[in-house]
N, C-alpha and C positions, 0 to 999 in steps of 0.2 A: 504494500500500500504506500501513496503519497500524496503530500501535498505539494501543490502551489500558490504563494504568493507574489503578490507585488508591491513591493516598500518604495519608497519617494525615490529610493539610490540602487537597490537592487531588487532583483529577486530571486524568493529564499524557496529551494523546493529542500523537501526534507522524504527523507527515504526511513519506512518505518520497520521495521522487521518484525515478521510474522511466521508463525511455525504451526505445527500443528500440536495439541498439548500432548505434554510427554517424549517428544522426539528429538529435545534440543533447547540450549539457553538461547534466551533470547539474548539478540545484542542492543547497544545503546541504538538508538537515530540516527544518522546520518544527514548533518545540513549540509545543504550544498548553496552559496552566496555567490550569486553571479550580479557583476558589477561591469563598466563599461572598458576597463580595463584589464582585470584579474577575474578568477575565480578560487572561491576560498570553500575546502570541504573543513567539516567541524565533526567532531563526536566526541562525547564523554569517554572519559577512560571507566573501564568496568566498577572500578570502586566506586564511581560517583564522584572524584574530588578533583581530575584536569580536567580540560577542554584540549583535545589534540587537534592543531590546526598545521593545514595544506595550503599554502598561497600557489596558483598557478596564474603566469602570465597567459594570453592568447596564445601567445605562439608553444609554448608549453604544453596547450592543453591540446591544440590541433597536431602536433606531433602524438600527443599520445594518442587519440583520436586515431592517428594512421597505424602507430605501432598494436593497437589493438589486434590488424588484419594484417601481418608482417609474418614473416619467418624468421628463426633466429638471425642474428646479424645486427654489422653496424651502419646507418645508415644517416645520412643528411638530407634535412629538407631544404633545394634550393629555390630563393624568392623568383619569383617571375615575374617581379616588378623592373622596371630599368629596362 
């Protein structure tokens, strides 16, 4: 399950986990903060007492976005701007 919203500066989807009872802990939430420049994933640590936070630039996140569908290896994404 998730949500979305939209805040003045970003928007927050948050990713909820859900199991079936008995098969498995659950985990914290997952927010996900997309802003005009960055996006920031968030989750509590399991004790309840950090917030662990991911800052990704654009271009960060559209490489990983490509590396998702990749094979192992090393690769660069070059601009095709210019």
């Amino acid at each position: 399950m998730f949500t979305i919203e939209h805040d003045f500066d970003a928007t927050v989807i948050t990713l909820i986990d859900e199991a079936e009872p008995n098969t498995r802990p659950l985990n914290e939430d997952i927010v996900i903060l997309t802003f005009d420049d960055r996006v920031v994933v968030e989750q509590m640590d399991p004790d309840g007492t950090d917030v662990s936070r991911i800052t990704f630039t654009l271009q960060q996140l559209a490489e990983l976005r490509l590396a998702l569908n990749l094979p192992e290896g090393n690769y660069r994404v070059e601009s095709r701007e210019g």
